[in-house]
N, C-alpha and C positions, 0 to 999 in steps of 0.2 A: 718658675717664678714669674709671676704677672706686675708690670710694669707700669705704675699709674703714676697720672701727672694731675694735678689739684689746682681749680682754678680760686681768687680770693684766699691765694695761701695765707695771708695775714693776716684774717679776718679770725672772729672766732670759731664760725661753722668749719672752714676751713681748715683751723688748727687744730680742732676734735677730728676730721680726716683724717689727716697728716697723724695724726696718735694712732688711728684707729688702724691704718696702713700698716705703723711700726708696727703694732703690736699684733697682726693678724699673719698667721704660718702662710709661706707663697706669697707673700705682696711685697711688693718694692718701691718707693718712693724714688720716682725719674724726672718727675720733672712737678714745678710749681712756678703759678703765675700771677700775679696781682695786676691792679690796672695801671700803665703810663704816668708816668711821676710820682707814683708810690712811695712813701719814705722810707718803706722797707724792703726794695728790691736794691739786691748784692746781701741781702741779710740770708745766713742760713737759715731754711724755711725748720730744719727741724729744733732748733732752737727757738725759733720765736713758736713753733706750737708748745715750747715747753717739753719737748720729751728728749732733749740732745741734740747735739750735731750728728747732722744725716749725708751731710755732703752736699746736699741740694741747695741751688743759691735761687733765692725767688727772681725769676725776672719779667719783663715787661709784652714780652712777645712770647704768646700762644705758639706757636709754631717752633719756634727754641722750644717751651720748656717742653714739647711732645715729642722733640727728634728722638728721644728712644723709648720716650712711654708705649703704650699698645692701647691704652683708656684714659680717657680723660672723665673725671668728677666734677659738675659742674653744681653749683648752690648760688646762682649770680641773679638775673633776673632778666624776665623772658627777651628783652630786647639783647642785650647781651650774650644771654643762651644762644638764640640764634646765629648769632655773627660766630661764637665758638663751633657750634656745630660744624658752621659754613666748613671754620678752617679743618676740622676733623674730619669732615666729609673730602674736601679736596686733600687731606692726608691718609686718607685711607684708615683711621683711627676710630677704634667704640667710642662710646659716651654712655653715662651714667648721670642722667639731671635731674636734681632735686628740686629746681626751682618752680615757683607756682606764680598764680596769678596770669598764666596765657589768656590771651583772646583767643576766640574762634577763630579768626585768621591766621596768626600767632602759630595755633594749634596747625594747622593745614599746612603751614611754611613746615614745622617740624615735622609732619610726614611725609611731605614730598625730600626732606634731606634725609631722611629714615631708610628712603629706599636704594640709599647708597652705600650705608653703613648700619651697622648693630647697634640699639639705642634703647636703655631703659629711662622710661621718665612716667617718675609718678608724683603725685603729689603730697606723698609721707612714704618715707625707707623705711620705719619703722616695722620691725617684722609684729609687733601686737595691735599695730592698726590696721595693717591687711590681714588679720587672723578678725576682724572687728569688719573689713569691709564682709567678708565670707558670712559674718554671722547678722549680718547686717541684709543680707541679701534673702537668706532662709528666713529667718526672722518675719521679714515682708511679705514672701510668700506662703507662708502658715497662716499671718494672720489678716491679710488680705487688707478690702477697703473698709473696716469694724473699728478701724481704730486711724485716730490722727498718729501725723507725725508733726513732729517737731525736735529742730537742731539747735545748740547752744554751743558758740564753741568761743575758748578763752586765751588770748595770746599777750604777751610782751606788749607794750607800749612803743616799740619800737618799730613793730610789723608793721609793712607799709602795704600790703594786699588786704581785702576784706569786702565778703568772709575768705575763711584760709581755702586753700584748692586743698587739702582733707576733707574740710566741711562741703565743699563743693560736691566733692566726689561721693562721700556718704548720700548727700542729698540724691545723685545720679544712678547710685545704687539703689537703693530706694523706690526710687521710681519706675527706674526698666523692670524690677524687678513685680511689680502694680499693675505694669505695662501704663507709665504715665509717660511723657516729655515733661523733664526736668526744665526746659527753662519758660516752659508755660505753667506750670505749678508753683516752683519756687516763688514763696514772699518772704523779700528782704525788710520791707517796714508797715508797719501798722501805728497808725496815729490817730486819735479824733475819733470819729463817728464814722469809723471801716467800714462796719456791717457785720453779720456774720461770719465766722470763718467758715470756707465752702469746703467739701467733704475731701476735694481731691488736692488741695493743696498743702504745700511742704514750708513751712514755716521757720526762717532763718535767723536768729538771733547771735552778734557779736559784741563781745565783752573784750576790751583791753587797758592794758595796766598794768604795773610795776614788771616784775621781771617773771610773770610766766610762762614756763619754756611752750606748752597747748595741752588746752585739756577740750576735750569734745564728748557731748554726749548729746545719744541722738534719745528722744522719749517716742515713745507708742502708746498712748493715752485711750482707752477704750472707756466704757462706762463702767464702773465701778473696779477698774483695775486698769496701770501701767507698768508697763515692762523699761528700764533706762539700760542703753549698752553705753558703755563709759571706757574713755583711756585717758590718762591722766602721764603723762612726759613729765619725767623728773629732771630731765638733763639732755645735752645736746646727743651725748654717746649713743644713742639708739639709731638715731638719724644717723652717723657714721658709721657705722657696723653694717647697719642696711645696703650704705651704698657701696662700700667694700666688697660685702656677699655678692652685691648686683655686679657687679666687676666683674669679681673672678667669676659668674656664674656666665657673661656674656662669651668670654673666653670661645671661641669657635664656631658662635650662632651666627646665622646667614641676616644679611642685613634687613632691617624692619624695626618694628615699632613695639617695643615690649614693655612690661609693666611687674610689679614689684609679687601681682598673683602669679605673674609666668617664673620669675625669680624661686617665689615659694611652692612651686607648684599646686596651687590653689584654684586655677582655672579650668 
């Protein structure tokens, strides 16, 4: 039985965890945590996801709700992540982060605490996005520099990163696989009198509004023919089940910095 503890238990992402925990064979809900003055910490966490009392009372301090977890699920945001890390790493504790939008520095903090503990962080659990970064990668290298790219990707009105680190990471895919550098090619806006669009560049388009869970789709536009690889989220459930799998899947691995292809073994 694998032993997770869930941070922003009250939240909605959260509360789809906390189900997806109940409901997956070997997982056990140990511990859940929300941020300091919370209105809903002393609240049972499995009740406020909606699926029952679990026993688990949400509370305020990370290090309580981990004293018996074995992993921690994190969906908070990158400033946050980190300081959770921090405390997992000085507890000897996995992690499982969903959260996006790091800086390159950001990024580098979380590898240097990676080297102390077991860490999946990607930026979509979803197991049919990382089946989309893989085909996203052959894809590129079939059809070489013949055809533009370009990304469109669509989220919630509430997302406060952009574009989303999915789109990010497609875009990244993409490119190594071209052999480009992603963040000299990426264009975020075009306005006015740009110019032409230049042969090597990756083309970044963000849409937000009412309550879309993400939809991305990346185009390959050649002359007289495009190819569109698309995934379309219907619901938060996907993103929890990923990071569930990623959990039990860290279960014994030596500390480092892994990803949702190592999870699926894709890599």
């Amino acid at each position: 039985m694998i032993k997770i503890a869930v941070t922003g238990a009250a939240g909605r992402m959260g509360g789809r965890i906390i189900t997806a925990i109940h409901e997956a064979e070997g997982m056990e809900l140990a511990g859940a945590c929300e941020r300091t003055g919370h209105d809903m910490i002393g609240q049972d966490a499995g009740l406020i996801a909606g699926c029952g009392e679990l026993g688990v009372r949400i509370c305020g301090d990370l290090a309580a709700a981990m004293e018996t977890a074995e992993v921690l699920i994190d969906f908070t945001f990158p400033d946050v992540t980190l300081q959770n890390m921090a405390v997992c790493a000085d507890l000897g504790k996995m992690i499982v982060i969903g959260s996006t939008g790091f800086t390159p520095e950001q990024r580098a903090e979380a590898e240097t605490l990676a080297a102390k503990i077991p860490v999946v962080l990607a930026p979509n659990m979803s197991v049919g996005v990382n089946a989309c970064f893989k085909l996203l990668k052959e894809t590129a290298k079939i059809l070489g520099d013949g055809f533009d790219v370009e990304i469109v990707e669509l989220h919630h009105n509430k997302k406060k990163d952009s574009p989303s680190g999915t789109a990010v990471r497609m875009g990244e895919v993409v490119a190594e696989a071209l052999g480009r550098d992603y963040n000299q090619v990426a264009n975020y806006h075009r306005e006015g009198m740009c110019g032409e669009r230049s042969k090597e560049e990756i083309g970044m388009q963000t849409v937000r509004g009412g309550d879309i869970v993400g939809e991305h789709t990346v185009y390959f536009i050649g002359m007289g023919e495009r190819i569109e690889i698309s995934h379309r989220a219907m619901s938060r459930d996907m993103f929890a089940r990923g990071a569930v799998r990623a959990a039990g899947w860290l279960a014994g691995k030596k500390p480092g910095m892994y990803d949702m292809q190592d999870v699926l073994g894709l890599n």
